[in-house]
C-alpha positions, 0 to 999 in steps of 0.5 A, spaced: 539 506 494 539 513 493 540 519 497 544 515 502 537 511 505 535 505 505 528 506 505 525 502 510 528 506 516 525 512 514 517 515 512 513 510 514 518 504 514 515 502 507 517 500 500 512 502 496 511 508 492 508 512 497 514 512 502 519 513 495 516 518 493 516 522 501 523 519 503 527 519 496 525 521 489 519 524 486 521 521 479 522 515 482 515 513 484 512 511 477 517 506 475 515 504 483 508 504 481 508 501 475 513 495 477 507 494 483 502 495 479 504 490 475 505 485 480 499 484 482 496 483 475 502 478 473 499 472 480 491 473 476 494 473 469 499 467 471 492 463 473 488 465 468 493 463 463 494 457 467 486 456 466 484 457 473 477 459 475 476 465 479 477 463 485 484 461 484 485 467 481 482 471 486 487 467 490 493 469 486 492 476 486 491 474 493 497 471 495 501 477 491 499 482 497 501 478 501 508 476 499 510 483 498 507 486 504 510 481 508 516 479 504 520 473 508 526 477 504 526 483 507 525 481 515 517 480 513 517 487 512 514 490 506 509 495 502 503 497 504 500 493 498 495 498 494 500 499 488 498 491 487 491 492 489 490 497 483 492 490 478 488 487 481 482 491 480 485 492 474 484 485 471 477 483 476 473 490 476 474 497 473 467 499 476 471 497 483 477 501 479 473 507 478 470 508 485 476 506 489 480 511 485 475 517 486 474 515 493 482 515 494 483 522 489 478 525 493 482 525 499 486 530 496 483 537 495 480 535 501 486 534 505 484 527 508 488 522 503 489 517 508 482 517 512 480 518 504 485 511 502 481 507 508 475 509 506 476 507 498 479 500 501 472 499 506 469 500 499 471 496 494 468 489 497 461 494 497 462 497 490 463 489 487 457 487 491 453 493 488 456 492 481 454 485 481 460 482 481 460 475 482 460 472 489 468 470 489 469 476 486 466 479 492 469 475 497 476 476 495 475 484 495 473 484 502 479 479 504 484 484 500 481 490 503 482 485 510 489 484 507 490 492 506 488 494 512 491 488 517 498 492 514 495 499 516 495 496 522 501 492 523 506 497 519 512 493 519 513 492 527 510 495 533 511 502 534 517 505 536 519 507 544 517 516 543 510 514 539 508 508 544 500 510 547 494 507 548 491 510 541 497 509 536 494 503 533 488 507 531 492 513 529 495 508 525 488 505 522 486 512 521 492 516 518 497 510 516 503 512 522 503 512 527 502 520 529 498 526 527 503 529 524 505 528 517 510 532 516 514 529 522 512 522 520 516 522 513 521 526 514 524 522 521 530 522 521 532 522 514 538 526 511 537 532 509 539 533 502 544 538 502 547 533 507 553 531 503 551 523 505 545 524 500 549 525 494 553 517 496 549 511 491 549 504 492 
């Protein structure tokens, strides 16, 4: 814990890389990153070394997301999943990779990166079909883009009291929170940082 906060009561609610980055340190996201990175790649290296076919190893990778969006430690709340999307491409397809990473990086100066993120998530099972991937391949892109997107979704649990409307689930579909406003979203109740509570660790 850092700043006095346990991440999942601020920002998005999440503990991936994103929410570290808005709720708690900058410099923390790499080693976040880099750690969910790595789990996504470690399920479909333990299959390939087992010697699985690529269907069992598409299940691995699989099976990552969903242990880490929905962790039965933590009240079946998670990440968002994309850090271990990104092994996964990793290992299966740089083409898928590439195009993903293009999609998503665009929404920056476009200043649309979660409807841009969408966008790169609906693409990748069209990228591999295009690319020629083989067809387990193919499949597993589209149920990990199922598996993406069920989380935007769903976040970590029905929306708070003050946010409840008709349209919240497609706000959340769109730009991953429950409203518009971005600023307001990350930064909800969290200590501001001259706040001497954010100086506790634990």
């Amino acid at each position: 814990m850092r700043r006095g906060v346990d991440i999942r009561d601020y920002g998005s609610g999440n503990v991936g890389a994103s929410n570290v980055w808005q709720s708690v340190s900058k410099t923390l996201v790499v080693p976040v990153g880099v750690a969910q990175i790595a789990q996504g790649l470690a399920g479909v290296m333990v299959a390939r070394a087992l010697d699985h076919g690529a269907g069992v190893q598409v299940a691995a990778g699989l099976a990552a997301v969903v242990a880490h969006n929905w962790n039965p430690w933590l009240g079946f709340k998670g990440g968002r999943g994309v850090g271990l999307a990104l092994g996964i491409m990793l290992v299966f397809s740089l083409p898928v990779l590439a195009a993903f990473t293009l999609i998503a990086v665009a929404g920056v100066p476009l200043r649309r990166i979660p409807e841009m993120m969408l966008a790169a998530i609906v693409a990748m099972s069209m990228t591999a079909l295009a690319a020629g991937e083989r067809a387990e391949l193919v499949a597993g892109f589209a149920a990990l883009a199922a598996l993406l997107i069920a989380k935007r979704v769903a976040a970590n649990g029905v929306p708070e009291a003050q946010y409840e409307r008709p349209g919240v689930w497609l706000t959340r579909l769109v730009y991953d929170r429950d409203i518009r406003d971005r600023q307001a979203w990350v930064h909800r109740n969290l200590p501001p940082r001259d706040d001497p509570a954010s100086h506790t660790s634990a």
